[in-house]
N, C-alpha and C positions, 0 to 999 in steps of 0.2 A: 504493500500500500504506500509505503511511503517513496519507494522507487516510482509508482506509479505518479504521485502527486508531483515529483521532482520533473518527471519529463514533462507532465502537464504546464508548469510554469514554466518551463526550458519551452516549450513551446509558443505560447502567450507570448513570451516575450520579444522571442525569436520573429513572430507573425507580427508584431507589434512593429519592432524596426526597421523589418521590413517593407511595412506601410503607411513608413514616413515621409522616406522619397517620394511615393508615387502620391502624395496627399500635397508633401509641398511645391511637384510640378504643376500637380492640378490646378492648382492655385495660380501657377505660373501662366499657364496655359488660358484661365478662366480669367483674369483678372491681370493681363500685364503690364498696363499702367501704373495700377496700385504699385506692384509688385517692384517695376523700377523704381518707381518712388522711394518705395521702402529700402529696397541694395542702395540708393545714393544717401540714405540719412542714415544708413548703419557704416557706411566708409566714410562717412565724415565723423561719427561717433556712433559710441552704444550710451551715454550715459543716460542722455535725453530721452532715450527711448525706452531707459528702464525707469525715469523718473515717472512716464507719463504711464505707463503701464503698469505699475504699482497698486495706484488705486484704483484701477482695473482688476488687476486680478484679485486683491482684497475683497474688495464688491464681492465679484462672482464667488469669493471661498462664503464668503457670508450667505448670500443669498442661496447659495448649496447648501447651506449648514440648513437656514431657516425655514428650505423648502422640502426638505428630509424630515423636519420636526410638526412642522404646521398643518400640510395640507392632507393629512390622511391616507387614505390609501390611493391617492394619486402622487403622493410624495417620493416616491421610488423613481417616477416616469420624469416627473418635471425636475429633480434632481440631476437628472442623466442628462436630460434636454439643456440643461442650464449648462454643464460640463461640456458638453461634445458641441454646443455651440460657441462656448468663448474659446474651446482647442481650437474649431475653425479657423474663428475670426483673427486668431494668434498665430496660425498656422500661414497664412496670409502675410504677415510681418515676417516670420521666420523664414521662409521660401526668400524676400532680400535679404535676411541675412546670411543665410547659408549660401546665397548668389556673389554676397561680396565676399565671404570664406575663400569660395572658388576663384572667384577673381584676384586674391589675394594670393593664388597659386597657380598662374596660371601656363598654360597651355596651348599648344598650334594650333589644337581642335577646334577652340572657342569662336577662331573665323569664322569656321563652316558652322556648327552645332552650339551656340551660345548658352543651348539651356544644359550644355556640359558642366559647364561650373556651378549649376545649381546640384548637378550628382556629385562634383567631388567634393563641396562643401556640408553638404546633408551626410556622405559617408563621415569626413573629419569630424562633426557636431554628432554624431550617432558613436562614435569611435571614444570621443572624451565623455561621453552619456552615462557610457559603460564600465568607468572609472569610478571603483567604488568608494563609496561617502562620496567625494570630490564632486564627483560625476551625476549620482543621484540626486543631493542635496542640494548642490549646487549650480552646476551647471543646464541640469532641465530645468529648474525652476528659475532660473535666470533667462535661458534662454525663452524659455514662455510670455513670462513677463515684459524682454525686449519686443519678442514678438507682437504680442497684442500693442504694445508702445508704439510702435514704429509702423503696425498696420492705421491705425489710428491717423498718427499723422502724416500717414501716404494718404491717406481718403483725402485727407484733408486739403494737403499741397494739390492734388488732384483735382478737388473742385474748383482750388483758387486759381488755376491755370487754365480751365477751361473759357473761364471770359475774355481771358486774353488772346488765345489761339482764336476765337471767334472774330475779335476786334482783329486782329491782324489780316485772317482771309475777308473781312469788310474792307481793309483799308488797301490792302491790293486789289481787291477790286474795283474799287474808287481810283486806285491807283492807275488800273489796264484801262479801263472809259475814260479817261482825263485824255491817256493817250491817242484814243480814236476821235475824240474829239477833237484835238489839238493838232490835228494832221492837217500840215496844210492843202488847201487847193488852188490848184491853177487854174489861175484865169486864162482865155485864151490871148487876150491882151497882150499878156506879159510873151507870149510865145512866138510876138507880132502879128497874129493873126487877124487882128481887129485893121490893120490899115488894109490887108487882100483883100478881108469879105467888104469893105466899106467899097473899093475901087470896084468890083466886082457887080 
């Protein structure tokens, strides 16, 4: 039995980090604005993002706690719902960070396959995960925390740059009509053509 139980969690866990890569491509994949966003504010730092991610993740430990205790026998469901939805949304942040990992190691391949360095960085952040105390205590729960941080304010940078890329294709276009406007025309005057047709 208790060999059995041992492969059991040697399994779990095994499946578990297995399907972190493919959770944090998804991401990459669904969402790669966010996503750059997020690699460019974790290569400038982590600190900022574990600042804002803090009372983030505090929140959700609480509101886990409160909704385990409060809501009855629906408290099991919305529990898990509250969990597996801020891992999401943190998974989101984490996919740049583990992008700037990768970039931070980088590779020939990246030319052709850029979303290579989001695998060799999720293997390095999976690799230090597994480092025991260090790694459990530490580093996953840090790494979450930046994550949710930095997903956060990639949404954010995100929206704030969206009115600007609008104003810009307005002002080029403003910009290409001014041109067709401002095209000159020839009169036939200027061509001498006004003294032929008069003699004419």
């Amino acid at each position: 039995m208790i060999l059995g139980d041992t492969m059991t969690y040697f399994f779990v866990v095994l499946g578990f980090l297995l399907a972190l890569p493919g959770l944090w491509l998804l991401c990459r994949g669904l969402w790669p604005n966010v996503v750059q966003h997020a690699t460019d504010d974790c290569m400038r730092g982590l600190l900022f993002p574990f600042l804002v991610g803090l009372p983030m993740a505090v929140t959700a430990f609480f509101a886990t706690v409160w909704a385990s205790k409060s809501l009855g026998g629906a408290s099991g469901f919305v529990s898990i719902a509250i969990v597996c939805l801020f891992i999401f949304f943190a998974s989101t942040g984490i996919a740049g960070l583990t992008t700037s990992i990768g970039m931070k190691l980088p590779s020939p391949a990246d030319a052709d396959r850029p979303w290579k360095a989001t695998i060799r960085g999720s293997v390095v952040l999976e690799l230090a995960i597994l480092l025991p105390l260090l790694g459990w205590f530490l580093i996953l729960p840090s790494a979450i925390i930046i994550g949710a941080g930095s997903a956060l304010r990639a949404i954010i940078s995100n929206f704030k740059n969206k009115p600007s890329k609008v104003k810009s294709i307005a002002s080029n276009g403003n910009a290409k009509a001014d041109d067709v406007v401002s095209t000159p025309i020839i009169d036939g005057s200027d061509m001498g053509l006004g003294g032929s047709l008069g003699a004419a």
